[in-house]
C-alpha positions as CSV (number, residue, x, y, z in Angstrom):
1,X,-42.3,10.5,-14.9
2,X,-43.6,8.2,-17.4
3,X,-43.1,4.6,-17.0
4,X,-39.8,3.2,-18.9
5,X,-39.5,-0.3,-20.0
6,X,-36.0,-1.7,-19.9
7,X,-33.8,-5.3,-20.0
8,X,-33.5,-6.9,-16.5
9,X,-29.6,-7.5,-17.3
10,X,-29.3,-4.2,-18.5
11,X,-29.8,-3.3,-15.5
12,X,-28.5,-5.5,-13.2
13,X,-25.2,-6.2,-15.0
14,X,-24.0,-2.6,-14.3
15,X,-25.6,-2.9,-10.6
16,X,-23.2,-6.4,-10.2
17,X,-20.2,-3.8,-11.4
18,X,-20.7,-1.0,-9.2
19,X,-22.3,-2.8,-5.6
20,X,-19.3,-4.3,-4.0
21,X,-18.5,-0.8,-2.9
22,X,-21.6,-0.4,-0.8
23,X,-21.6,-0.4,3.2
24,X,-24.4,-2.5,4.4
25,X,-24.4,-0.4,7.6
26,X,-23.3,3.2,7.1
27,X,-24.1,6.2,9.5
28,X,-25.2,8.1,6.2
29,X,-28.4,6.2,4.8
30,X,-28.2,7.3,0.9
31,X,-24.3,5.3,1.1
32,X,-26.6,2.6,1.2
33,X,-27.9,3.4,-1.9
34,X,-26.5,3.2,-5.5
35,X,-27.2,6.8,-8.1
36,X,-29.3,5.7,-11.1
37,X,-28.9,8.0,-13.6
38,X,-30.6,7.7,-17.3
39,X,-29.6,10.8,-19.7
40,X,-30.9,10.3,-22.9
41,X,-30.6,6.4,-24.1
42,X,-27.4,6.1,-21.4
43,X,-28.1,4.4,-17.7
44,X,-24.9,5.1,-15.4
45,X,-24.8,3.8,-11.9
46,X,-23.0,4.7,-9.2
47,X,-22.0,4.0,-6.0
48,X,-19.3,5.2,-3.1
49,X,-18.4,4.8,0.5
50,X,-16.7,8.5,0.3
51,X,-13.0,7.1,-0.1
52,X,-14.0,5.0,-3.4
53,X,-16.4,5.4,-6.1
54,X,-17.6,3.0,-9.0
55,X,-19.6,4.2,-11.6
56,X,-20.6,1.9,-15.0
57,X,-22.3,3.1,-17.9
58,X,-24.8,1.5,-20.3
59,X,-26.3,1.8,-23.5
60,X,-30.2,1.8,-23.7
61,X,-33.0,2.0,-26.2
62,X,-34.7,4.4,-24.7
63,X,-35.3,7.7,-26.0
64,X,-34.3,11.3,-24.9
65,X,-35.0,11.2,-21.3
66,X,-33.3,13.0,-18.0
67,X,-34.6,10.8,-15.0
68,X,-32.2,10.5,-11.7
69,X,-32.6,9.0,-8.1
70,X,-31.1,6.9,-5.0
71,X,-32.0,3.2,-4.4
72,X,-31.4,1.0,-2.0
73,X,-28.2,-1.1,-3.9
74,X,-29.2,-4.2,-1.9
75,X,-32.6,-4.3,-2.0
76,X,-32.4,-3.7,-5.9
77,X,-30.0,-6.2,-6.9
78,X,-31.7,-9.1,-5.2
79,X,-34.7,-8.4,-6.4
80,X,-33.5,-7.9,-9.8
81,X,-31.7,-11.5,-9.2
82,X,-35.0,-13.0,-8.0
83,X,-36.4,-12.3,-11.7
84,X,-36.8,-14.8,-14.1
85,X,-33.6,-14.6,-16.8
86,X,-34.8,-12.4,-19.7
87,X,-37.4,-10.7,-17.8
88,X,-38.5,-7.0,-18.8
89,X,-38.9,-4.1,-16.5
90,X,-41.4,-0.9,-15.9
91,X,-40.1,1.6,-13.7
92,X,-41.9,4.4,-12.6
93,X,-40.7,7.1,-10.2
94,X,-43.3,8.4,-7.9
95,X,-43.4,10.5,-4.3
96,X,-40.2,9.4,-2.8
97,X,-40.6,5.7,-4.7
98,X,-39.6,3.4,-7.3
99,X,-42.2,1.3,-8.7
100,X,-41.1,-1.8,-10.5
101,X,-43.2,-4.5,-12.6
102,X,-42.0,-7.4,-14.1
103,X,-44.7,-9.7,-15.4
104,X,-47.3,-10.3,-12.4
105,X,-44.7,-9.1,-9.7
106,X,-44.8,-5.7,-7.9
107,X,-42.2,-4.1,-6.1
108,X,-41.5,-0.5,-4.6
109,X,-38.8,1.1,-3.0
110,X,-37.4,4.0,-1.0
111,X,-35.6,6.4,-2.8
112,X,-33.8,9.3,-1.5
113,X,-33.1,12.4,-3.6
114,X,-30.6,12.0,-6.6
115,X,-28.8,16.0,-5.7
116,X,-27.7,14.3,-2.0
117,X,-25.9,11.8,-2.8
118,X,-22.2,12.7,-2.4
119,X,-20.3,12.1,-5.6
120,X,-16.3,12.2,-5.7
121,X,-14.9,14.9,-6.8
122,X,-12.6,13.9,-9.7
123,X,-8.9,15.7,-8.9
124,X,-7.6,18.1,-12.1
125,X,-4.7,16.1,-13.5
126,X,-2.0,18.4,-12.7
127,X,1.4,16.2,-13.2
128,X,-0.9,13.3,-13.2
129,X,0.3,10.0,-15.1
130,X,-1.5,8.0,-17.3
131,X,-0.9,4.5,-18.9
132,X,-3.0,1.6,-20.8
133,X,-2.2,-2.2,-20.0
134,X,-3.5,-5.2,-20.6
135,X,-6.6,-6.3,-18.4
136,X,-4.9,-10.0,-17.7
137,X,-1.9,-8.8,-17.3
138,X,-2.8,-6.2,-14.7
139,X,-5.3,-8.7,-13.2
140,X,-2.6,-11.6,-12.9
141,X,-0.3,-8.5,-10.9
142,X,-3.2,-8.1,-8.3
143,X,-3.4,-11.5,-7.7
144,X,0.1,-12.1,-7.3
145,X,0.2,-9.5,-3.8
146,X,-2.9,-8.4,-2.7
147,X,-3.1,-11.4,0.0
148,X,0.3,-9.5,1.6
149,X,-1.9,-6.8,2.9
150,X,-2.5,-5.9,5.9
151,X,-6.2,-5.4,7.0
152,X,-7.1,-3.0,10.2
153,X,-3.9,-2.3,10.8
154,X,-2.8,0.9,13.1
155,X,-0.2,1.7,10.6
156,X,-2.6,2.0,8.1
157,X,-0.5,2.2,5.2
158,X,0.0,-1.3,5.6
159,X,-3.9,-1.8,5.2
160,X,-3.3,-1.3,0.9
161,X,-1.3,-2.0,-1.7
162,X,1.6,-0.1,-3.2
163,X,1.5,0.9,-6.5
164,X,4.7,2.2,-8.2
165,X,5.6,3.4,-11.6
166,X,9.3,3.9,-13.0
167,X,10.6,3.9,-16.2
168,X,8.9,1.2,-18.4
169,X,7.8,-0.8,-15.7
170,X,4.8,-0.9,-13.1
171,X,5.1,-2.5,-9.8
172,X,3.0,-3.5,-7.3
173,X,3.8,-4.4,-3.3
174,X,2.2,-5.4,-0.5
175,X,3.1,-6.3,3.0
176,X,1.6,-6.7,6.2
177,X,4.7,-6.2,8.2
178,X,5.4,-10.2,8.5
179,X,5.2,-11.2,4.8
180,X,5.9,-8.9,1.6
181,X,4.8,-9.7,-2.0
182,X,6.4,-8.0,-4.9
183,X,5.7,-8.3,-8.4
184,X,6.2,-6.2,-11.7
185,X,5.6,-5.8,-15.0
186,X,6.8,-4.2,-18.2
187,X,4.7,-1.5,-19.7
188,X,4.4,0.7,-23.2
189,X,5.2,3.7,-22.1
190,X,8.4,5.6,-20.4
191,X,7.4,6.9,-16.8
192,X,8.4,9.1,-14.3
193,X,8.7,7.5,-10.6
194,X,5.7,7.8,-8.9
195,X,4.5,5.9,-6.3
196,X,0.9,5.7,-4.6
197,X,-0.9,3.5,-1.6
198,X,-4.2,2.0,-2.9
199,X,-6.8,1.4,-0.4
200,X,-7.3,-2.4,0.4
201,X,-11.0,-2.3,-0.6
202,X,-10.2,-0.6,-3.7
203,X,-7.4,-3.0,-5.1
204,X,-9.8,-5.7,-4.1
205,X,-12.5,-4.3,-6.1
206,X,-10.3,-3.1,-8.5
207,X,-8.5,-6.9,-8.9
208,X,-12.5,-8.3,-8.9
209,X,-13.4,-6.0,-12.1
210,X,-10.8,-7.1,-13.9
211,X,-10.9,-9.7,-16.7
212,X,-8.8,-12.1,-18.3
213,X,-8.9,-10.8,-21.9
214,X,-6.0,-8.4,-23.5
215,X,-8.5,-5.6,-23.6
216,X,-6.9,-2.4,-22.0
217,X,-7.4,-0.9,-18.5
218,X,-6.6,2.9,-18.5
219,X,-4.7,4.0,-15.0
220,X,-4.7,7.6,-13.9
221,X,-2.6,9.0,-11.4
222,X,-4.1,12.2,-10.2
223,X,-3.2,14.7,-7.0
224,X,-4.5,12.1,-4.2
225,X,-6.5,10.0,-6.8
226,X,-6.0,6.9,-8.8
227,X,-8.9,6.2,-11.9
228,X,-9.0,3.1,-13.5
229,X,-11.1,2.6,-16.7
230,X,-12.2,-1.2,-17.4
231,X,-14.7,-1.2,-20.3
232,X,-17.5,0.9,-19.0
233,X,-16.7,0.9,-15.6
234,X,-14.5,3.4,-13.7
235,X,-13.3,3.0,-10.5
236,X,-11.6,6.5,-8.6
237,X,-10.4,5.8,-5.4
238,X,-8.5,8.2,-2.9
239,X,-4.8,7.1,-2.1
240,X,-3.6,6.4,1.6
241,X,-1.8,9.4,2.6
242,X,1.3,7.8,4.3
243,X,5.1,6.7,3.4
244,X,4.9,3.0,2.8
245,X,8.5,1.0,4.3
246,X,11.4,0.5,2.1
247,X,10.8,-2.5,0.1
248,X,13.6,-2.9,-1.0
249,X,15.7,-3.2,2.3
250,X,12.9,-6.1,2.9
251,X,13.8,-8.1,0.1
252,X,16.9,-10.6,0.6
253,X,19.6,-10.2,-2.4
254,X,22.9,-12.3,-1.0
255,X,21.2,-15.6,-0.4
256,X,23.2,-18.5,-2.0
257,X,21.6,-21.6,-0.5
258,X,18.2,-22.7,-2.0
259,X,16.0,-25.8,-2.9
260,X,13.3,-26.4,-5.9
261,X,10.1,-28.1,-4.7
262,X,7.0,-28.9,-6.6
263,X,4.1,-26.4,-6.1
264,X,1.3,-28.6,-5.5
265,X,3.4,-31.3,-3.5
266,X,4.7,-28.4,-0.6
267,X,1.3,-26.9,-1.1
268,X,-0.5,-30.3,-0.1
269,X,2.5,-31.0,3.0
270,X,1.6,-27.8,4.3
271,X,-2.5,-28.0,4.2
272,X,-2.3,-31.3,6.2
273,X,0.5,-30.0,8.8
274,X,-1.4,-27.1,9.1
275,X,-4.4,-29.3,10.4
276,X,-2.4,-30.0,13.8
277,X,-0.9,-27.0,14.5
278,X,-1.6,-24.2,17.1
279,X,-4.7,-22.4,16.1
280,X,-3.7,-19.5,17.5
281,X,0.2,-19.2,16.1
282,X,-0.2,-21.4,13.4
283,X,3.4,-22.4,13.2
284,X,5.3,-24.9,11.6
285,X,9.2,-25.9,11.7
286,X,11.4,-26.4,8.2
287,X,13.9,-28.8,9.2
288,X,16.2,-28.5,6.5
289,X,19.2,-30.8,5.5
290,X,20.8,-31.9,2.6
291,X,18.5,-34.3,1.4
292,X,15.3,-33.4,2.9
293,X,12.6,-30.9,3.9
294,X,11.0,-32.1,7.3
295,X,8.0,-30.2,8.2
296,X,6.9,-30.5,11.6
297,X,3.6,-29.0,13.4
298,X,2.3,-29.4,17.2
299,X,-0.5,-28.4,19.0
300,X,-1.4,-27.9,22.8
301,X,-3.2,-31.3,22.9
302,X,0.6,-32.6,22.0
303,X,-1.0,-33.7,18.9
304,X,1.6,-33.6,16.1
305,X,2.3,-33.8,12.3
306,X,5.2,-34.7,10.2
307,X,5.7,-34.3,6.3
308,X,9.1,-34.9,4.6
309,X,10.1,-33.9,1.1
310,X,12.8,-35.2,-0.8
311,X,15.2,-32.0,-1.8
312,X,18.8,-30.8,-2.9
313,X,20.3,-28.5,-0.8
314,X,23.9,-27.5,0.9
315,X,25.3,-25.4,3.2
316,X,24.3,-27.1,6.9
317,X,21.1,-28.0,8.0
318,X,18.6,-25.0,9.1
319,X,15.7,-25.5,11.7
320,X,13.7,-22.4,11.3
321,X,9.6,-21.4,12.0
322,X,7.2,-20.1,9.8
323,X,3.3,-19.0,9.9
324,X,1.8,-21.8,7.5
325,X,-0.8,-19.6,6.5
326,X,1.7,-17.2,5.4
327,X,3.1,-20.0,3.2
328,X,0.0,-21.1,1.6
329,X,-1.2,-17.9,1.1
330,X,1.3,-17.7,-1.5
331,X,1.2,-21.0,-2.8
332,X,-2.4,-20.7,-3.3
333,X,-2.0,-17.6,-5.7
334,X,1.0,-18.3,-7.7
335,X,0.6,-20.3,-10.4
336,X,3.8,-21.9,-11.3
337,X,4.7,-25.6,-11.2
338,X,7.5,-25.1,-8.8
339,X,9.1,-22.4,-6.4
340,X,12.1,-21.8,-5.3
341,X,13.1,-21.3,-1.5
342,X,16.0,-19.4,-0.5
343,X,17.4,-19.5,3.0
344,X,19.6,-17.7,4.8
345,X,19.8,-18.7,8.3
346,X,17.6,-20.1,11.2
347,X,16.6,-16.2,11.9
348,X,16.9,-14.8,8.5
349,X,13.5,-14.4,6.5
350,X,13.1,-17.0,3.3
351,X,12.7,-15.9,-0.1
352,X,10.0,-17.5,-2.4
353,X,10.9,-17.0,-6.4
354,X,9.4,-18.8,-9.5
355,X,12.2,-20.3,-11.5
356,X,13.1,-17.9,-14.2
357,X,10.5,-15.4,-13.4
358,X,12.9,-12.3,-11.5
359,X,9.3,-10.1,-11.6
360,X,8.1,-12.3,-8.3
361,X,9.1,-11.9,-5.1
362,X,7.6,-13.0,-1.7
363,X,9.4,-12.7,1.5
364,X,8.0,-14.2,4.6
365,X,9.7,-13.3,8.2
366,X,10.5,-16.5,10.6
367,X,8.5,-17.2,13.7
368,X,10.0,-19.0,16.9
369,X,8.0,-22.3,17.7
């Protein structure tokens, strides 16, 4: 092939998009690798760990041209992030090897051949659904749950997110079989129900591509695919085949006794309880009472902690246990000044809420201490 000349960024930009899907140790070598594909003046990349695959497209000066191989995704990127800002590539492809040159460096890699490498195939649409919402929007949903799931679970439905559509609105839950996040959010169009388990590595990646601007991410529900399209990156992942638990039987509805703390203030209590308490269970008691929230933690060196917070509450005290990571999990990704606690009884899993926000919902199961 003849050598082309081409942007550093231009390249590594689309290489940033499309590498967090790559397996640093795979039993297949060329899942190591990411597809670099040029067809004439447009460079996609691609890369998959056979469940998910990310591909990004970019526009390039170069003329018409049909060049295509496998490269080490690793290897590429941080030498491409080595390079001085600005720099300008020659790539030559060559017996089994890319050669690269940027000003007095030298660099060549193993490439394997361009036909192996196993693409996805994309699923017909059938009665598949499509929708457009806002990048932020969809972004600010991601970040509101995907902490609630479960990772290496056996029940490995848990080990992903819950994506539901229905009517005007999208929802999305996850839940690790101790805690369960919930959160929605009005969309354009009218939907059929549907409902679909996204692989935890994919809503992470998924969540990670995501920007905070109100350009639109197009989602397509195929047979036993979901696609996303985020400005020239599209991400098609495989759904977990499985029937994820009734949410709705998780969440609390008939809880009348409640307090309003300040975010940051619990959020603060918490992180210095947490320092003293079991490092394996990582518990902490809620002593509740009418004019205070006592937070106790303990240790096996009897070491202990104590935090109290001024509160309004009524209906008997509670004493009642909960994982403080659990709790600051939450607290950590929500991003309202205060949060509303609702209680049941000493057995009972609490309900978190954002005042005047009914699209949020985290529920987090007691523990004994």
């Amino acid at each position: 092939m003849t050598s082309i000349n081409i942007q550093r960024d231009v390249v590594l930009l689309p290489l940033q998009a499309v590498s967090g899907v790559v397996e640093r140790r795979h039993t297949l070598p060329i899942l190591s690798n990411v597809l670099v594909e040029l067809r004439d003046g447009v460079l996609a990349l691609t890369a998959t760990d056979l469940e998910i695959q990310v591909c990004c497209r970019a526009q390039t000066d170069i003329g018409v041209t049909r060049e295509a191989t496998t490269v080490s995704a690793r290897k590429l990127q941080d030498i491409l992030r080595a390079l001085p800002d600005g720099s300008q590539l020659s790539v030559d492809l060559h017996d089994k090897r890319m050669q690269l040159k940027a000003g007095k460096s030298k660099f060549a890699l193993q490439t394997l051949p361009a036909q192996d490498f196993p693409k996805l195939a994309v699923a017909d649409g059938g009665d598949g659904r499509r929708l457009e919402v806002p990048q932020k929007a969809l972004k600010r949903l991601f970040g509101l749950v995907h902490y609630a799931m479960a990772q290496q679970d056996i029940r490995y439905y848990l080990n992903g997110l819950l994506l539901s559509l229905s009517g005007n609105e999208l929802t999305l839950v996850a839940t690790d079989g101790h805690r369960l996040a919930w959160a929605s959010m009005p969309i354009d169009s009218e939907q059929e129900k549907i409902e679909v388990i996204l692989p935890r590595k994919a809503a992470l990646e998924v969540w990670k591509l995501l920007s905070d601007t109100d350009a639109s991410v197009r989602i397509d529900i195929r047979d036993n695919q979901v696609a996303f399209t985020i400005g020239s990156v599209e991400v098609i992942s495989k759904v977990v085949d499985g029937k994820f638990p009734d949410f709705q039987k998780v969440i609390p509805t008939g809880y009348k006794r409640h307090f309003l703390l300040d975010r940051h203030t619990l959020q603060q209590a918490l992180q210095r309880a947490a320092i003293l308490s079991n490092e394996k269970f990582r518990g902490v008691r809620w002593l509740v009472n009418d004019t205070s929230l006592r937070i106790v933690s303990s240790n096996t060196e009897q070491e202990e902690a104590e935090e109290e917070l001024e509160i309004e509450f009524s209906g008997g005290p509670i004493d009642i246990g909960f994982n403080v990571g659990y709790l600051l999990d939450v607290l950590s990704n929500v991003s309202a000044e205060r949060i509303d606690c609702w209680l049941g009884d000493s057995n009972s899993s609490m309900l978190l809420t954002v005042p005047d926000d009914p699209a949020f919902k985290y529920v987090v199961m007691p523990m004994r201490i």
